[in-house]
C-alpha positions in Angstrom: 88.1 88.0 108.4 87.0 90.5 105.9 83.5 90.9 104.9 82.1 92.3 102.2 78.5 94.1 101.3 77.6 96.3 98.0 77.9 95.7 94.6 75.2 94.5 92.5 73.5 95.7 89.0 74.6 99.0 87.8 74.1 101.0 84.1 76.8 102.2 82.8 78.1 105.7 83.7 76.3 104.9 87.1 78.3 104.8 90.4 78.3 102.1 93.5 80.5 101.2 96.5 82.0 98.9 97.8 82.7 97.8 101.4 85.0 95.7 103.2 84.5 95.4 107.3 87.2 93.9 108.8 87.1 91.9 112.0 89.8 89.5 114.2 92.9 91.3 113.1 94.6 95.2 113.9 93.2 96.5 110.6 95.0 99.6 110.8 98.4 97.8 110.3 97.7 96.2 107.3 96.9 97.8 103.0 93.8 97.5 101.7 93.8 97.0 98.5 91.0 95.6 95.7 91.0 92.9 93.3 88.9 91.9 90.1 88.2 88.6 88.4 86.3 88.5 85.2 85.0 84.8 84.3 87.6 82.8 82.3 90.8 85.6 83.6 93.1 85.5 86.5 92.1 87.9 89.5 93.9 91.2 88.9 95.3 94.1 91.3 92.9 97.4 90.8 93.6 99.6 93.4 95.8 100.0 96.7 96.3 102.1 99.4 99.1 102.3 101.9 98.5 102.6 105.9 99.4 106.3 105.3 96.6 106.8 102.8 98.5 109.2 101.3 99.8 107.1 98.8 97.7 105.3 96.5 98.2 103.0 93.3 96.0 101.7 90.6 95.7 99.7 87.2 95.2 102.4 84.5 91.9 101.5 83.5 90.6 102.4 86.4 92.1 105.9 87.1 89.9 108.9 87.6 87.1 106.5 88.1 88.2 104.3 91.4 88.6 105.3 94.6 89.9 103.6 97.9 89.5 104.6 100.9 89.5 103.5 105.1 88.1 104.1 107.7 90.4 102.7 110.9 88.1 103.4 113.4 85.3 101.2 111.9 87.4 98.9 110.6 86.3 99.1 107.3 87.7 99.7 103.6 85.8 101.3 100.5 85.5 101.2 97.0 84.5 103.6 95.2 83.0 103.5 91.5 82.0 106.0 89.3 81.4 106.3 85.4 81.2 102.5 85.4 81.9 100.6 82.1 80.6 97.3 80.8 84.2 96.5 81.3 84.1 96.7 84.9 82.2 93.9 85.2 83.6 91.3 87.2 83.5 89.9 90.9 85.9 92.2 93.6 87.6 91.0 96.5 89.1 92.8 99.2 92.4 92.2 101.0 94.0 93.3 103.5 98.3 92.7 103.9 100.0 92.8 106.2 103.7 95.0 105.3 106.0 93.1 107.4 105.0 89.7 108.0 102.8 89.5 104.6 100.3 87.6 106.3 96.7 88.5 104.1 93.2 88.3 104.7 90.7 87.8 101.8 87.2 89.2 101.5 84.3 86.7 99.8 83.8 88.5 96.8 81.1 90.5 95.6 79.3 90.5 92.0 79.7 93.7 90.1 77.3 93.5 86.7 77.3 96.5 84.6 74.7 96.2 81.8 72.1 98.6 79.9 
C-alpha cells in the first residue's frame, strides 16, 4: 500500500511537500509518479520518474515548479512544490507501477488548497 502525509493550506508562491511511504511491495522496482484531481475534472498525470531517476517527465504547467523524487531505502516518494499557484489546487495521489507486469498501487489522496 502507499500512504500519504503532507499537503494542506498554502499561499501562493509558498512551497510544501508531499510524501508517499510505501509498504508490502519491492518499491524500488516500480515508477513513482503523481497525479491531480480538481473537483468536477478527470485525475491527471503531473509528474514521473523512472527507477533510474535519471529520467523524469512532467505536464508543462508544472515544470520548474515540481519536483519528484525517492528515496529506496525508506521506501518513500516525494513531491516537491514550490511557487504554488491557485491553480495547483486540487487533491494528489501517488502511484507506484510496476514496468513489466503493470500491476499499480494507489496512494489515498491528499488535499492541496492554495488560497490568499
Amino acid at each position: 500500500q502507499l500512504v500519504q502525509s503532507g499537503g494542506g493550506s498554502v499561499q501562493p508562491g509558498g512551497s510544501l511537500r508531499l510524501s508517499c511511504l510505501a509498504s508490502g511491495f519491492t518499491f524500488n522496482s516500480y515508477v513513482l509518479s503523481w497525479f491531480r484531481q480538481s473537483p468536477g475534472t478527470e485525475r491527471e498525470f503531473v509528474i514521473g520518474m523512472a527507477i533510474s531517476d535519471t529520467n523524469t517527465h512532467y505536464t508543462d504547467s508544472v515544470s520548474g515548479r515540481f519536483t519528484v523524487s525517492r528515496d529506496d531505502a525508506k521506501t518513500t516518494g516525494y513531491l516537491d512544490i514550490k511557487n504554488v499557484k491557485p491553480e495547483d489546487t486540487a487533491v494528489y495521489y501517488c502511484q507506484a507501477r510496476h514496468l513489466d507486469s503493470g500491476a499499480r498501487y494507489w496512494g489515498q489522496g491528499t488535499q492541496v488548497t492554495v488560497s490568499s
